[in-house]
C-alpha positions in Angstrom: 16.7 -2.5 -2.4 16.3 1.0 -4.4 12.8 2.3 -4.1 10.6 4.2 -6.7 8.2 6.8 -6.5 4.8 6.3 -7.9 2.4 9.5 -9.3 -0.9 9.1 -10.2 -0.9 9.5 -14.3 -3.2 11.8 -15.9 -6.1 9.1 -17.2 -7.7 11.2 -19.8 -7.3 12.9 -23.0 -7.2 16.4 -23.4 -10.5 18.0 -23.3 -11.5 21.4 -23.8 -13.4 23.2 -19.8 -14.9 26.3 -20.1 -14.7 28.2 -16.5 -17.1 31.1 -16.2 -16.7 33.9 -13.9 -20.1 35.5 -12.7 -19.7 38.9 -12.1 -21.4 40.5 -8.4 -22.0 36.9 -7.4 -22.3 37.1 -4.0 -19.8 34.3 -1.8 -18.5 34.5 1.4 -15.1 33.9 0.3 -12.5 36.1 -1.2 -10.9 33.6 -3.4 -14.1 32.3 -5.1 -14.0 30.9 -8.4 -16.7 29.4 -10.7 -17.3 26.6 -13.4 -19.5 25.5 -15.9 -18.6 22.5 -17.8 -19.2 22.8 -21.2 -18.9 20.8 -24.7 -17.6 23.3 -27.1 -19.6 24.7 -29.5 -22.6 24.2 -26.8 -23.5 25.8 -24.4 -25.9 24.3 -22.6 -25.2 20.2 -22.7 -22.6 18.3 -20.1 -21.3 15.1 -22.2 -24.2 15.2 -24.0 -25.9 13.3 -20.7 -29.3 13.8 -19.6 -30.0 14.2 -15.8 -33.0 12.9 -14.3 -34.8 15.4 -11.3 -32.8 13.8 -8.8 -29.1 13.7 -10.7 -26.6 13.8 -10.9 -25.0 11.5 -8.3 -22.0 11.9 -6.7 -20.9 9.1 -9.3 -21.9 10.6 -12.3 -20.0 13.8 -10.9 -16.8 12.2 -10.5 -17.4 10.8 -14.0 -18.0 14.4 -15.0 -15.5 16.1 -13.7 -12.7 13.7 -14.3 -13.6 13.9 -17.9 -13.6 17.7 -17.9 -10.6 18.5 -15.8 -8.4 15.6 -17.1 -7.3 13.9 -13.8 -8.7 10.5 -12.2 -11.4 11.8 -9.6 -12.8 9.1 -6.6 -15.8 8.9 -4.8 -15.2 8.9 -1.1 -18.1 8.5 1.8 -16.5 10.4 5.1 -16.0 13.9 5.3 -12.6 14.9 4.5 -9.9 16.0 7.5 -9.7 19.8 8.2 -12.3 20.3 5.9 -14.1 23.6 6.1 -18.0 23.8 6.7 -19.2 26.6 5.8 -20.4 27.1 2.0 -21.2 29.9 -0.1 -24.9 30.3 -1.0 -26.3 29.9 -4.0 -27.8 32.9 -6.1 -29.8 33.6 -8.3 -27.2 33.9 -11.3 -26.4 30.4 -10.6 -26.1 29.0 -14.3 -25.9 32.4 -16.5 -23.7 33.6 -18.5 -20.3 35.6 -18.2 -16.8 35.5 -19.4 -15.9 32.2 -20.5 -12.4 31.4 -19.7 -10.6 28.4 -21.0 -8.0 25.9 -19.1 -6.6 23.0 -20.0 -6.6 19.8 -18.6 -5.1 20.0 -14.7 -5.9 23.7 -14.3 -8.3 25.8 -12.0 -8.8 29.8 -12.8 -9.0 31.5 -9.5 -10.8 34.0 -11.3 -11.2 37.0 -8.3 -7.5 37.1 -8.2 -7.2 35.5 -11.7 -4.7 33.0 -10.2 -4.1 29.9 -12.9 -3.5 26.9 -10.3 -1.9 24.3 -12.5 -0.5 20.8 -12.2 -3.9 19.0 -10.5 -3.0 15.6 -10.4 -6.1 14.1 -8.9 -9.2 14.5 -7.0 -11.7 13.0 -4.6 -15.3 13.7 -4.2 -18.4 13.2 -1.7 -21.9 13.6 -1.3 -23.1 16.7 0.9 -26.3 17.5 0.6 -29.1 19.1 -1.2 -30.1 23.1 -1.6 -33.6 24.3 -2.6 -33.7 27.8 -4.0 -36.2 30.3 -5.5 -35.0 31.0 -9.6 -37.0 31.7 -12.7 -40.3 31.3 -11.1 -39.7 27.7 -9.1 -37.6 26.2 -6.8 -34.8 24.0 -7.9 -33.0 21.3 -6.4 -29.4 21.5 -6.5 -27.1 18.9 -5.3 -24.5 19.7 -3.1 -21.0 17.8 -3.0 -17.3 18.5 -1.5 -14.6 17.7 -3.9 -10.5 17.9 -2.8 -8.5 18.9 -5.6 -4.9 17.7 -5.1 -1.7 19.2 -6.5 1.5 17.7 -6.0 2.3 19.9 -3.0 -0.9 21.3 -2.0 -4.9 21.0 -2.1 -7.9 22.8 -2.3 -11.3 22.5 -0.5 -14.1 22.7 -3.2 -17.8 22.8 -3.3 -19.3 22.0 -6.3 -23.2 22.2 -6.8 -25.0 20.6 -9.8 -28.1 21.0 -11.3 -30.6 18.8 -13.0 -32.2 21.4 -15.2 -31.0 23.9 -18.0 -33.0 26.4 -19.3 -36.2 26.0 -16.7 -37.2 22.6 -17.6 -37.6 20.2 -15.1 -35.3 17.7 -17.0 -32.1 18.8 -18.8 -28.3 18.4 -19.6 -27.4 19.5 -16.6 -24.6 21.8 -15.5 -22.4 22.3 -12.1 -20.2 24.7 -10.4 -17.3 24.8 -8.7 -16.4 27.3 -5.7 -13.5 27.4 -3.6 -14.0 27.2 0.4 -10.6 27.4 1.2 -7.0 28.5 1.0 -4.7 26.2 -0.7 -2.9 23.8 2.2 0.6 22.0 1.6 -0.1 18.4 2.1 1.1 16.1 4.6 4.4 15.0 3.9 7.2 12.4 5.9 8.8 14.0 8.4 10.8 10.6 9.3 11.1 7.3 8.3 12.7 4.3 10.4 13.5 0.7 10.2 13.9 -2.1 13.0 15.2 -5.0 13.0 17.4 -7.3 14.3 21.4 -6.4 12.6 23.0 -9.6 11.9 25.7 -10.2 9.2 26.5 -10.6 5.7 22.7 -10.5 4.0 21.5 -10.3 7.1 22.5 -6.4 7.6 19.6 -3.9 8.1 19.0 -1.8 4.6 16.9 1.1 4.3 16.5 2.8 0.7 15.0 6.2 0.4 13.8 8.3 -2.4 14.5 12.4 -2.6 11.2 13.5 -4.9 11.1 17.2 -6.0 13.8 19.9 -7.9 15.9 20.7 -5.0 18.7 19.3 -2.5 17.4 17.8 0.7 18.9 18.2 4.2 18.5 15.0 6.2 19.9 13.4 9.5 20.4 9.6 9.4 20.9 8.1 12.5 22.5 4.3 13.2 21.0 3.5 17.2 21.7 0.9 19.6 22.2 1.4 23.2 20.2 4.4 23.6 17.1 2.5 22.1 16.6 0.3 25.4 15.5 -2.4 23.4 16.8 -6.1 24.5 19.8 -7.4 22.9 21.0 -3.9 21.5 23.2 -3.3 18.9 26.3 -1.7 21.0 28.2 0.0 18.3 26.2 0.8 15.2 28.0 1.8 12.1 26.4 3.3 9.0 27.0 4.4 5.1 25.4 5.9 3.0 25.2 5.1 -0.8 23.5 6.7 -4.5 22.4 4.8 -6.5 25.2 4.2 -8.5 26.8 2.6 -5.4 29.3 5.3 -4.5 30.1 5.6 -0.6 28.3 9.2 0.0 29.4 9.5 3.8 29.9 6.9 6.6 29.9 7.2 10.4 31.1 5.3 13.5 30.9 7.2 16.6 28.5 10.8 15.9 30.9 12.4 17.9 33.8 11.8 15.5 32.3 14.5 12.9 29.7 17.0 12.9 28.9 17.0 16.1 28.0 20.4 16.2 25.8 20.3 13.5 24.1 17.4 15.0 23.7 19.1 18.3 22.2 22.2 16.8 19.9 20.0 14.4 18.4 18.8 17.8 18.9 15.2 16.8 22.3 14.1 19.2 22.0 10.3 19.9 21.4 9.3 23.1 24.9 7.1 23.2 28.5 8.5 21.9 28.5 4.8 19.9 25.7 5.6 18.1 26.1 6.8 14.1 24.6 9.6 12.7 25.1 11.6 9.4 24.2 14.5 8.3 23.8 15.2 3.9 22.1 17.8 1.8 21.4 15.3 -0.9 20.2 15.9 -4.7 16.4 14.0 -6.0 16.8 10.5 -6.5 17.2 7.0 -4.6 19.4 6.1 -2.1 20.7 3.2 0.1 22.1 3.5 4.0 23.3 -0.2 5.7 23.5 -0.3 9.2 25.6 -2.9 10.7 27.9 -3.5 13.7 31.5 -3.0 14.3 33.5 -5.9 14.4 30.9 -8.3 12.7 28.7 -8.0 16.4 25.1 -8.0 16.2 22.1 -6.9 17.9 18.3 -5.1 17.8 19.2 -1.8 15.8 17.2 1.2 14.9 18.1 3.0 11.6 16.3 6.3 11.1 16.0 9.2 8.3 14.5 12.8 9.6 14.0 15.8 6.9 16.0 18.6 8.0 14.5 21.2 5.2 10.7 20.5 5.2 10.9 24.0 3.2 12.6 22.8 0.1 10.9 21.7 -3.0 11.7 18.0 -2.4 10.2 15.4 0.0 10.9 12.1 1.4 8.2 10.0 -0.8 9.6 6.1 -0.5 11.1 3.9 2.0 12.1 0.6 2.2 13.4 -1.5 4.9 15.4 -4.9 4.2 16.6 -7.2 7.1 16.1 -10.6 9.0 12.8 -11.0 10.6 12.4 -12.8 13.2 9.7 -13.8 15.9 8.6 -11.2 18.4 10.4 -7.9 18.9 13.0 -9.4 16.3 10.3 -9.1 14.0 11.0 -5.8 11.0 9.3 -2.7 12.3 8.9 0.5 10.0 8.1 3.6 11.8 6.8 7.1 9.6 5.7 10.7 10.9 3.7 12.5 8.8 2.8 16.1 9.1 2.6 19.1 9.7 -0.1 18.3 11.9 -3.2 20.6 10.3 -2.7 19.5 6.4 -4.8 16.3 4.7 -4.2 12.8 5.1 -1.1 11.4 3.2 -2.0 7.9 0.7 0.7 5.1 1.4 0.9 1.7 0.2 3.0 -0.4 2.8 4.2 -4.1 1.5 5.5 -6.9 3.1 8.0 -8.7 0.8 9.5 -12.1 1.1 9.4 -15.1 -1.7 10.4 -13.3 -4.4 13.5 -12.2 -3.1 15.2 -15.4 -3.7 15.4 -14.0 -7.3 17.7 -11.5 -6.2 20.0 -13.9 -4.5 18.7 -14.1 -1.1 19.2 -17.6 0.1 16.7 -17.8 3.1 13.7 -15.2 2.4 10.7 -15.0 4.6 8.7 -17.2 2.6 5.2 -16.0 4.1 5.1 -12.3 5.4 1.7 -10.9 7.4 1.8 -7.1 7.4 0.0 -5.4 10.4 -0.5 -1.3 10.5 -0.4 0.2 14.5 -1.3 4.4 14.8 0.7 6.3 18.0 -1.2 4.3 20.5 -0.6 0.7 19.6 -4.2 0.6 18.0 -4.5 -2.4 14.6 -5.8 0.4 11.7 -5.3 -2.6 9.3 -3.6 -5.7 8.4 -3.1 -8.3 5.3 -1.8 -12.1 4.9 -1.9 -12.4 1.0 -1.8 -9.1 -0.9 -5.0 -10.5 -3.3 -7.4 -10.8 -0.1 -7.9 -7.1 0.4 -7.7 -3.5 -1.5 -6.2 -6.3 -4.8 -7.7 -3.7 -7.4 -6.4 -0.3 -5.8 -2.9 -2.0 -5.7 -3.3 -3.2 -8.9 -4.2 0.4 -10.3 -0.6 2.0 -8.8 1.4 -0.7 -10.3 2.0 -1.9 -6.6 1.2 -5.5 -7.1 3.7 -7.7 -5.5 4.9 -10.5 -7.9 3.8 -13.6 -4.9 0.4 -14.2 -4.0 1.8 -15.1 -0.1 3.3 -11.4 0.2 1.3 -8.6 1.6 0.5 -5.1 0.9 -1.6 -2.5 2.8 -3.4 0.6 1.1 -4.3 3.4 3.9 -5.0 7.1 4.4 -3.1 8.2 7.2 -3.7 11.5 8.8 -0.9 13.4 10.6 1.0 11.6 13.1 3.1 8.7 14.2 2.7 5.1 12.7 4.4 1.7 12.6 3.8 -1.4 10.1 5.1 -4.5 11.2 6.1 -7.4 9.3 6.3 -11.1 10.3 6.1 -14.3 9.1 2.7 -16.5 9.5 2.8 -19.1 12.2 6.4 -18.3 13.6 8.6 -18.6 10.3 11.8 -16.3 9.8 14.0 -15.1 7.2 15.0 -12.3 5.2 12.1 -9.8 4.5 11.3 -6.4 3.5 9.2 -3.6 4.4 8.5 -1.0 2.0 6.4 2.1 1.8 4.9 4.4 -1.3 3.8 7.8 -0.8 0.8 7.8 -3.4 1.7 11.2 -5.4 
């Protein structure tokens, strides 16, 4: 099964922000940069939306903000991972004027070192807080809120503080700044991807599709493991290939010792049995297919996994997906995932469990009811789903993730870096073929 990648789609149309840099603005920060959201040809009005004394909401800034910058923007509640705490005060220049600067939409001006960041793809947002401060004769209440501003490969910590008042008045359009708190961060991305299964034969081999996102070639290891794994009933001679998607053999591998051993051994990732497969490939963007089976026709509990070898290049893991018989117990499909490196932001998956609708691809004894359960590093339930519909149905729905039967499952979570493991089973005891597959939300 050939996965996809998914990437959140700029919602809006174009529209014209103004960024304004306030010169001698005192900040903390050395990269600071500042905002004011404007509708051209006036200077003072946000959307044409009044705020009352109390606005805007952390709502109405998402609203704001994802109109102005062009990219979907979500309310979230917690604070976000690694973020920073310290903000920059507020001044008393807070909403005068300067040198307007425009950007189109997906764009921040890092104005102090007149840096363009481009290619925002989304944000989130959350309630922080409310500042009082001395201006024009009166205090004024200024609502504080953190915002992440996500690029494909990195993000930004951003405090934005918004107004009520333009002008003096106590009610007004409105306005709202945006200042950067922190360096940009690479996000999290997978490190390794696995899938475990029973390895049976004919359509009951273990599959595992990957997806190479980005512009350049990506190193990988893929390993084929049995008797090192100490699980019962091991596969004792793996054997793996690896295929494009055009279905062209790209490498295959019996024994690891048989070729590239030395580049195996210096990668750090020799197998723990000289049975065991393992292949190394520097492969170009795009999907791919590796079957794991066992020499001879024999069969066993087998472990196929993928590790990037070149977390440096412009190109990342983003997709796996994991086809095989499930069974009950530790025969049931297991896929594993590292994210990381361990101080970037959480990565957004969406993990499926797939099963009826397979028989439309010729499957002739799919799991015909698949639960989906979600375990962190230390064996703890983060979440779980029967029918896809029950839980998180509109989120899926909005990444074109839906699966096509009510009775298969999907899970939407925000995983911070580390170690995790989604299991999929049939309900009450039932077997067949199933599949596990996983979505890096872009």
């Amino acid at each position: 099964m050939t996965p996809h990648t998914i990437s959140l789609s700029i919602r809006k149309a174009f529209i014209t922000v103004l960024f304004i840099f306030l010169a001698g603005t005192a900040s903390l920060f050395a990269d600071t940069f500042y905002m004011q959201a404007q509708t051209p040809g006036n200077d003072n009005s946000v959307s044409g939306t009044s705020w009352g004394p109390s606005s805007p909401t952390v709502q109405q800034m998402a609203s704001f903000i994802s109109q102005y910058m062009g990219v979907q923007v979500t309310v979230v509640t917690n604070p976000f991972a690694y973020e920073d705490t310290a903000y920059p005060p507020i001044t008393s220049q807070y909403s005068s004027g300067g040198t307007r600067v425009v950007a189109t939409t997906g764009r921040i001006r890092l104005l102090s070192t007149s840096t363009l960041v481009t290619g925002i793809t989304r944000a989130e947002i959350r309630a922080a807080g409310t500042d009082l401060f001395w201006y024009g004769g009166a205090y004024r209440y200024v609502n504080r809120f953190v915002m992440r501003a996500y690029t494909a490969s990195t993000f930004y910590d951003v405090l934005v503080r918004a107004s009520s008042w333009s002008g003096g008045a106590g009610y007004g359009t409105g306005s709202y700044d945006l200042y950067q708190i922190s360096a940009p961060r690479a996000l999290s991305a997978l490190l390794n991807i696995s899938v475990r299964s029973q390895v049976g034969t004919g359509q009951n081999l273990l599959f595992g599709g990957f997806y190479i996102l980005g512009n350049d070639a990506k190193k990988v290891i893929l390993r084929g493991m049995g008797p090192s794994t100490g699980l019962p009933g091991a596969l004792q001679d793996p054997y793996l290939e690896l295929r494009d998607s055009s279905g062209a053999l790209v490498a295959a591998n019996n024994n690891w010792q048989d070729s590239q051993a030395s580049q195996i051994q210096a990668a750090g990732f020799a197998p723990g049995n000289a049975a065991e497969a393992a292949i190394i490939a520097t492969l170009n963007p795009g999907p791919y297919t590796v079957t794991m089976s066992g020499v001879n026709g024999t069969s066993g509990a087998g472990l196929c996994e993928i590790y990037d070898l070149n977390q440096a290049a412009n190109s990342q893991l983003v997709n796996l997906s994991g086809r095989a018989y499930v069974g009950t117990g530790n025969d049931a499909l297991f896929a594993g995932l590292v994210t990381g490196p361990t101080n970037n932001a959480y990565l957004k998956v969406v993990i499926r469990g797939i099963g009826p609708s397979l028989g439309a691809f010729g499957i002739s004894n799919p799991l015909q009811d698949p639960t989906l359960e979600l375990y962190n590093a230390n064996g703890g339930l983060l979440a779980s789903n029967n029918n896809w519909r029950e839980t998180q149905e509109a989120e899926i729905i909005s990444y074109g993730l839906q699966p096509s039967d009510n009775r298969e499952s999907a899970i939407v979570a925000n995983l911070l870096p580390g170690s995790y493991t989604a299991v999929a089973r049939g309900v009450n005891n039932t077997v067949g073929v199933g599949v596990v597959d996983l979505y890096k939300i872009q």
